[in-house]
N, CA, C and O atoms as a Tinker XYZ file with bonds, in Angstrom:
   296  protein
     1  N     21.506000   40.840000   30.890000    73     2
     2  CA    20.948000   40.288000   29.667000    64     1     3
     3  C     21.066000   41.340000   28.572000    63     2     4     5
     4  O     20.804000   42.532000   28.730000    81     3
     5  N     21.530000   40.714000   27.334000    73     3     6
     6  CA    21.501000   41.921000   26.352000    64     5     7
     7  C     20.912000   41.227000   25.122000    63     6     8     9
     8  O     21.138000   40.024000   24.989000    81     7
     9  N     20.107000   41.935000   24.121000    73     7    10
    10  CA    19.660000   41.398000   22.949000    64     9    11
    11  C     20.284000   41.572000   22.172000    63    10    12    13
    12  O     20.934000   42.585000   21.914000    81    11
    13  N     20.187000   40.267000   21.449000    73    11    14
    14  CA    21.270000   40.373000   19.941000    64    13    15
    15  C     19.952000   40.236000   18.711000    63    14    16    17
    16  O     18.958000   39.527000   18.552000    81    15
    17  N     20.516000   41.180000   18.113000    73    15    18
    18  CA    19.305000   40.588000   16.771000    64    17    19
    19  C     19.743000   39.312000   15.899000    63    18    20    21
    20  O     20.951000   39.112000   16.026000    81    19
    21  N     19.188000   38.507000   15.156000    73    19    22
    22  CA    19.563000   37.290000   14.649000    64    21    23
    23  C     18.311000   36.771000   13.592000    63    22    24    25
    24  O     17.155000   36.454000   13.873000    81    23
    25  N     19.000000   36.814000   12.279000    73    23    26
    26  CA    18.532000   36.738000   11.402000    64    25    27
    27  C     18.475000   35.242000   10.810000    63    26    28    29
    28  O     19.402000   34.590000   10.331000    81    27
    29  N     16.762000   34.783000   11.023000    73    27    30
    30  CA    16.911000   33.304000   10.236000    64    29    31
    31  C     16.043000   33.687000    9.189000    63    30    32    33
    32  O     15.104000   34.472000    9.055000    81    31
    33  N     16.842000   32.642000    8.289000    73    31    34
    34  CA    16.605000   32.012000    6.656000    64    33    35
    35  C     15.493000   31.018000    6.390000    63    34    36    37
    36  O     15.700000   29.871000    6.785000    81    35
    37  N     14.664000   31.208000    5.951000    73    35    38
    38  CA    14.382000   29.386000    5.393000    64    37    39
    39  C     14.598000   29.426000    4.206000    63    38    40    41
    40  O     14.486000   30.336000    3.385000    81    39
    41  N     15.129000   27.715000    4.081000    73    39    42
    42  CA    15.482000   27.547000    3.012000    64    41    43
    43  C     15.291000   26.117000    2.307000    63    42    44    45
    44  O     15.325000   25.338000    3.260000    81    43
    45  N     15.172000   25.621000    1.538000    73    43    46
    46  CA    13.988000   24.199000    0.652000    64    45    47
    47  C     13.998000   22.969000    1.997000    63    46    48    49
    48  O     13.020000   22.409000    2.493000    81    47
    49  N     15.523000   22.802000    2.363000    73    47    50
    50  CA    16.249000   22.089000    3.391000    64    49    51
    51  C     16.191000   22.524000    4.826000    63    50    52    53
    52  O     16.994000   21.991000    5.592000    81    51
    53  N     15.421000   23.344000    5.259000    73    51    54
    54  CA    15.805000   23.828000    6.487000    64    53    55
    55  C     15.889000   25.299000    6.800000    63    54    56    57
    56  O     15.675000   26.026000    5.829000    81    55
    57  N     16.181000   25.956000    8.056000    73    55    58
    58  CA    16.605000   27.180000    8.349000    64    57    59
    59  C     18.110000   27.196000    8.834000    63    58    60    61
    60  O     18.782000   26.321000    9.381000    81    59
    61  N     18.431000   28.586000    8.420000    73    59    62
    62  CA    20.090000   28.783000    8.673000    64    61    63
    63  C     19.412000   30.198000    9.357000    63    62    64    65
    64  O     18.564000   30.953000    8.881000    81    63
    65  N     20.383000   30.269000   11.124000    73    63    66
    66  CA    20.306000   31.756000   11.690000    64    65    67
    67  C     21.896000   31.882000   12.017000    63    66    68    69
    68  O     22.802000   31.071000   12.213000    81    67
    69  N     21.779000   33.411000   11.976000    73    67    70
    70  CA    23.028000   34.044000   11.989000    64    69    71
    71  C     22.803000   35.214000   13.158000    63    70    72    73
    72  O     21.645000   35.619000   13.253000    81    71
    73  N     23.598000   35.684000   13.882000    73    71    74
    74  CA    23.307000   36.991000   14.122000    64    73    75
    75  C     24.160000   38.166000   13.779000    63    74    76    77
    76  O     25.253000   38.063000   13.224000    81    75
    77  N     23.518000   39.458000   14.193000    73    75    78
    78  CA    24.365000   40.677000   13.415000    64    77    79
    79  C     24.839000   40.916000   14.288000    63    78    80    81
    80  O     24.576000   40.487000   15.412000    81    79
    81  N     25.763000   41.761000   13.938000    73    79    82
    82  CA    26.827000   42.593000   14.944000    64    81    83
    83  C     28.304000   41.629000   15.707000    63    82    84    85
    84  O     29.312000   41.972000   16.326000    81    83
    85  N     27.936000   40.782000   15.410000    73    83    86
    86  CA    29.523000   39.858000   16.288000    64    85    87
    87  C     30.315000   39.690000   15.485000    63    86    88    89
    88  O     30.074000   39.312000   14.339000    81    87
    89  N     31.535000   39.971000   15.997000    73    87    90
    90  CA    32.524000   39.689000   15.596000    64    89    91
    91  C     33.190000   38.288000   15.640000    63    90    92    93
    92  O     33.935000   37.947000   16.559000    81    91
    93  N     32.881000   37.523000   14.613000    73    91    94
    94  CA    33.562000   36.307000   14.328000    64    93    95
    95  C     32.127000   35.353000   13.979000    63    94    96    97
    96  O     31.001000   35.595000   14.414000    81    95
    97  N     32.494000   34.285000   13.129000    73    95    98
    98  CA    31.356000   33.698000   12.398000    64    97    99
    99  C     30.377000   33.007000   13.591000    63    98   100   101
   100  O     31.075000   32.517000   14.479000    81    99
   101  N     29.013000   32.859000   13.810000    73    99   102
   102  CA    28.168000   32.096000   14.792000    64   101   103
   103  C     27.075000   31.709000   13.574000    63   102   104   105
   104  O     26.785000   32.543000   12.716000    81   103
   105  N     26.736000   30.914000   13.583000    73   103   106
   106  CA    25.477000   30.070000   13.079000    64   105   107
   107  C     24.893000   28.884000   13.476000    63   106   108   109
   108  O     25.664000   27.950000   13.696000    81   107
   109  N     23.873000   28.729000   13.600000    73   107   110
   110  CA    22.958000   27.933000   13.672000    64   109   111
   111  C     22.341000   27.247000   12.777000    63   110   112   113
   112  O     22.834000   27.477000   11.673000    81   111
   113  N     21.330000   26.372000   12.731000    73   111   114
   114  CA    20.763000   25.856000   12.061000    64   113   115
   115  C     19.767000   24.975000   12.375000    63   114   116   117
   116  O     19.938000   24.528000   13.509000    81   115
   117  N     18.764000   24.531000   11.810000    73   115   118
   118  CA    17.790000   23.439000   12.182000    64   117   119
   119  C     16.661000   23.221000   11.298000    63   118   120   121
   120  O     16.687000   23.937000   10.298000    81   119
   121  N     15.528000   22.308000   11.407000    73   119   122
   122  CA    14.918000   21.667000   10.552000    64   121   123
   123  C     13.565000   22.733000   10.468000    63   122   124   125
   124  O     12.865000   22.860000    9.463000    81   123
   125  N     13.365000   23.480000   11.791000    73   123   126
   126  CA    12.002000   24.390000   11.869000    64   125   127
   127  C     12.750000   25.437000   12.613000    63   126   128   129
   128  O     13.782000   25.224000   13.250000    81   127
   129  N     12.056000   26.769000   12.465000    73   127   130
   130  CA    12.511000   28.005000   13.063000    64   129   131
   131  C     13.250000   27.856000   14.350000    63   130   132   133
   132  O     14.470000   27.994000   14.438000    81   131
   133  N     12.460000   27.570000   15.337000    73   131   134
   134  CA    12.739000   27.294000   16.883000    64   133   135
   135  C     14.028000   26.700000   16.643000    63   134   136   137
   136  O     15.006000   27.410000   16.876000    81   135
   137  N     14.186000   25.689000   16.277000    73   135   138
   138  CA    15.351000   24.695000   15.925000    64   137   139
   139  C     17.169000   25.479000   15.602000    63   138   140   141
   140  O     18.302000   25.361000   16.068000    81   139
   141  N     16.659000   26.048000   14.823000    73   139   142
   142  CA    17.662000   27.066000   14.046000    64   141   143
   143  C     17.873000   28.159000   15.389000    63   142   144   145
   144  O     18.974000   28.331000   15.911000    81   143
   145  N     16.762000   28.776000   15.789000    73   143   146
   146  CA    16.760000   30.130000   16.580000    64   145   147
   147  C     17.789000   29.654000   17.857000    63   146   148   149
   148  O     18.776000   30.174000   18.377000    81   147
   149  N     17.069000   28.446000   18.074000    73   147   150
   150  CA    17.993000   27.760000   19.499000    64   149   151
   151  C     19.048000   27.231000   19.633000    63   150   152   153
   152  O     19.618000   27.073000   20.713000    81   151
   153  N     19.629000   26.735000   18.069000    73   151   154
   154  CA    21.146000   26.419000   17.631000    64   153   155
   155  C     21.650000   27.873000   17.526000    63   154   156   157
   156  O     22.295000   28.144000   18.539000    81   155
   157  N     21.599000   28.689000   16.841000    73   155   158
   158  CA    21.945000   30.136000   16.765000    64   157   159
   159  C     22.838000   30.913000   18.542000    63   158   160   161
   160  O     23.945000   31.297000   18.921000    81   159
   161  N     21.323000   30.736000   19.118000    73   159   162
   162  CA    21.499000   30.965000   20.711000    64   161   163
   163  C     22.756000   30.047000   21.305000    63   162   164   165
   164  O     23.789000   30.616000   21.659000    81   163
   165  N     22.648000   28.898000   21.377000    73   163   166
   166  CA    23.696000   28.108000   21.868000    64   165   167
   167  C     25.544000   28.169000   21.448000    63   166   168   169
   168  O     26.626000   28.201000   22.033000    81   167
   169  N     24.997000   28.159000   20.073000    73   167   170
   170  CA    26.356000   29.103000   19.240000    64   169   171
   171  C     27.182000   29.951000   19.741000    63   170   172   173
   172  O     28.335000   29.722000   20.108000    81   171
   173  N     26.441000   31.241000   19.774000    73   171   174
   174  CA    26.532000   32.238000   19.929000    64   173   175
   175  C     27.009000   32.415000   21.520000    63   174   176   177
   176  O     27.993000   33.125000   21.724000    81   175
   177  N     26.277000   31.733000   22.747000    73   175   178
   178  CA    26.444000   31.321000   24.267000    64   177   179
   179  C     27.833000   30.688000   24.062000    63   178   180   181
   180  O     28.555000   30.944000   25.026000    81   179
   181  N     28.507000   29.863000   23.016000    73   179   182
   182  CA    29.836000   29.546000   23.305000    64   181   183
   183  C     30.903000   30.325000   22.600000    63   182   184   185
   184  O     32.083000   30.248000   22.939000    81   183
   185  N     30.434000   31.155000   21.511000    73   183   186
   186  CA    31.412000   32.044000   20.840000    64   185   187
   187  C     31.448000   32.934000   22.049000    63   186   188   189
   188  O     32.642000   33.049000   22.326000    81   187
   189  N     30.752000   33.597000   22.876000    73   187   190
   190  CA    31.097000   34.376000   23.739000    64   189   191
   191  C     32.069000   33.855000   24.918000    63   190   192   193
   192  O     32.914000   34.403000   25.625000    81   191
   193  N     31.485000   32.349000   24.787000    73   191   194
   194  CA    33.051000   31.644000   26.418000    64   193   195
   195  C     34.040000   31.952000   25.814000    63   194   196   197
   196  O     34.961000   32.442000   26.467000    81   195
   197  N     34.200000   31.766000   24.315000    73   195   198
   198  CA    35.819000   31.159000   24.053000    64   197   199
   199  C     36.382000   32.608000   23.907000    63   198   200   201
   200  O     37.531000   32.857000   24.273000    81   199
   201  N     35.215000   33.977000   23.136000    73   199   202
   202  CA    36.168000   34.998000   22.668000    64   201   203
   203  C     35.505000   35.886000   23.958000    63   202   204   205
   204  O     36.535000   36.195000   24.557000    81   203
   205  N     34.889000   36.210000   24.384000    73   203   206
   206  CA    34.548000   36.787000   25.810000    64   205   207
   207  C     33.357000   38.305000   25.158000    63   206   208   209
   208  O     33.022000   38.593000   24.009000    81   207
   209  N     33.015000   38.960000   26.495000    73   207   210
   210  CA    31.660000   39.502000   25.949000    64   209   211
   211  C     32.190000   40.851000   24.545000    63   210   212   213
   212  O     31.483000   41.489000   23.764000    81   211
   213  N     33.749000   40.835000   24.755000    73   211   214
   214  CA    33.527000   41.948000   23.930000    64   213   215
   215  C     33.663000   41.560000   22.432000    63   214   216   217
   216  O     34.024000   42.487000   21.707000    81   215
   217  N     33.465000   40.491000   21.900000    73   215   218
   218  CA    32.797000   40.117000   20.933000    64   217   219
   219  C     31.000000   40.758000   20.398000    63   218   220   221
   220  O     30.423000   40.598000   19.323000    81   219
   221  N     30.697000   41.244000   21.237000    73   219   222
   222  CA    29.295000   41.959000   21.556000    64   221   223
   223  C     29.577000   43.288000   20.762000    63   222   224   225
   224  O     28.806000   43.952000   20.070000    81   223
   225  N     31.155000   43.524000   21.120000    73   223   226
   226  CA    31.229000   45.313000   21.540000    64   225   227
   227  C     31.430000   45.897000   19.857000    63   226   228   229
   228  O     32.595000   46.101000   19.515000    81   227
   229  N     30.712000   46.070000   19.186000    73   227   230
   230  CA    31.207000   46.132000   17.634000    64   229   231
   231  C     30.361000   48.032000   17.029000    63   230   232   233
   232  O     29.221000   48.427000   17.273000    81   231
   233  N     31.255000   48.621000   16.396000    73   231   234
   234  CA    31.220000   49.752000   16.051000    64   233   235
   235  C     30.563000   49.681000   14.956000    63   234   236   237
   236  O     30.469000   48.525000   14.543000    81   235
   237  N     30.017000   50.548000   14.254000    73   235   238
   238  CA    28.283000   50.854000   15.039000    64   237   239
   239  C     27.587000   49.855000   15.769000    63   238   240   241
   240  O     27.922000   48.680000   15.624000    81   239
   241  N     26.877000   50.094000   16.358000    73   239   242
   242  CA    25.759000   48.820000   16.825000    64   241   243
   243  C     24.825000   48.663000   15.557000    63   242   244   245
   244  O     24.581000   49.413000   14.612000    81   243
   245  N     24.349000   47.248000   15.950000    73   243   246
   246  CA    23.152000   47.573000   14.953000    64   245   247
   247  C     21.341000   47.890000   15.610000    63   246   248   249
   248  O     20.603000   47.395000   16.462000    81   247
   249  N     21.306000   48.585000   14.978000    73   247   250
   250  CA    20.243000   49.457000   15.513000    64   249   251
   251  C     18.739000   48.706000   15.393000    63   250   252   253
   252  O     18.118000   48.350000   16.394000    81   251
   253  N     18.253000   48.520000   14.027000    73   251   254
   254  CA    17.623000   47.879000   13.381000    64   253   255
   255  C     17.659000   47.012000   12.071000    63   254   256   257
   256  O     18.251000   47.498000   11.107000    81   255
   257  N     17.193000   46.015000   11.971000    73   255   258
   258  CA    17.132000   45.364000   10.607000    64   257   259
   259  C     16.054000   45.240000    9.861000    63   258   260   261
   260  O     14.990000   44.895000   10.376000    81   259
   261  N     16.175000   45.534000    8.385000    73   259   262
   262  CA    15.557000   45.494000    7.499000    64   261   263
   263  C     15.183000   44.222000    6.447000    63   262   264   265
   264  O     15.911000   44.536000    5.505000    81   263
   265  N     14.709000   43.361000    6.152000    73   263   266
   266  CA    14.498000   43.175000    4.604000    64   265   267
   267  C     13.560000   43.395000    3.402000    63   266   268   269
   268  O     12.346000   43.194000    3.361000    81   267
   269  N     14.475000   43.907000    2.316000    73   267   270
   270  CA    13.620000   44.563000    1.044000    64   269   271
   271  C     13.934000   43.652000    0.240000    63   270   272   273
   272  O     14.787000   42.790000    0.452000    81   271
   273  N     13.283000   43.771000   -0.722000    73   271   274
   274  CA    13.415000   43.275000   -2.359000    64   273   275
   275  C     13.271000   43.906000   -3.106000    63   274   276   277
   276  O     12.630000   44.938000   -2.910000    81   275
   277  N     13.839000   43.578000   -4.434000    73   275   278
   278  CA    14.007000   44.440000   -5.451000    64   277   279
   279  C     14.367000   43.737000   -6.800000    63   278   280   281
   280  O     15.288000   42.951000   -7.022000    81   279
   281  N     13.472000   44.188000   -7.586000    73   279   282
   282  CA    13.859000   43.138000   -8.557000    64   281   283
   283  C     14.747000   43.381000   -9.461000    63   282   284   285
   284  O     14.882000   44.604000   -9.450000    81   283
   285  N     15.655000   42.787000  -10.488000    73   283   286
   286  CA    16.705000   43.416000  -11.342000    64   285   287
   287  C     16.778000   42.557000  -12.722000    63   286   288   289
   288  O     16.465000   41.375000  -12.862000    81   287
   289  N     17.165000   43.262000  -13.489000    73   287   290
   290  CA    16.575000   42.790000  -15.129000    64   289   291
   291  C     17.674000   41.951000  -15.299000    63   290   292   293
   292  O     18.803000   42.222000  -14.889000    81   291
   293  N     17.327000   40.812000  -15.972000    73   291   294
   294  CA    18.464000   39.940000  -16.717000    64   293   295
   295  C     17.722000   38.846000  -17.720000    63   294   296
   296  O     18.399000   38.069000  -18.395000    81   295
């Protein structure tokens, strides 16, 4: 078993999850967190059949994730 980190969105319509570190696009989606988190997972469970585990194997790893804000004048 290995952990992937995976970053969900909400958004007016729904949640969009993604995860970091793979190589090649995986997303998910769904109407409530769980929803999204578990499309994400399933995704991600078949991007690994088709491209195999070293889709995993990506230089740097990612270690931790952050989100900040910041505001900017316009």
């Amino acid at each position: 078993m290995r952990s992937v980190k995976i970053i969900v969105e909400k958004h007016p319509d729904g949640y969009i999850a993604y995860p970091l570190g793979i190589e090649g696009i995986v997303v998910g989606q769904g109407d409530t967190f769980d929803d999204a988190l578990a499309d994400a997972r399933s995704a991600l469970l078949f991007h690994l059949e088709v491209f195999g585990v070293e889709a995993l194997d990506t230089e740097p790893p990612v270690l931790e994730v952050y989100v900040a804000e910041t505001g900017v004048p316009f």
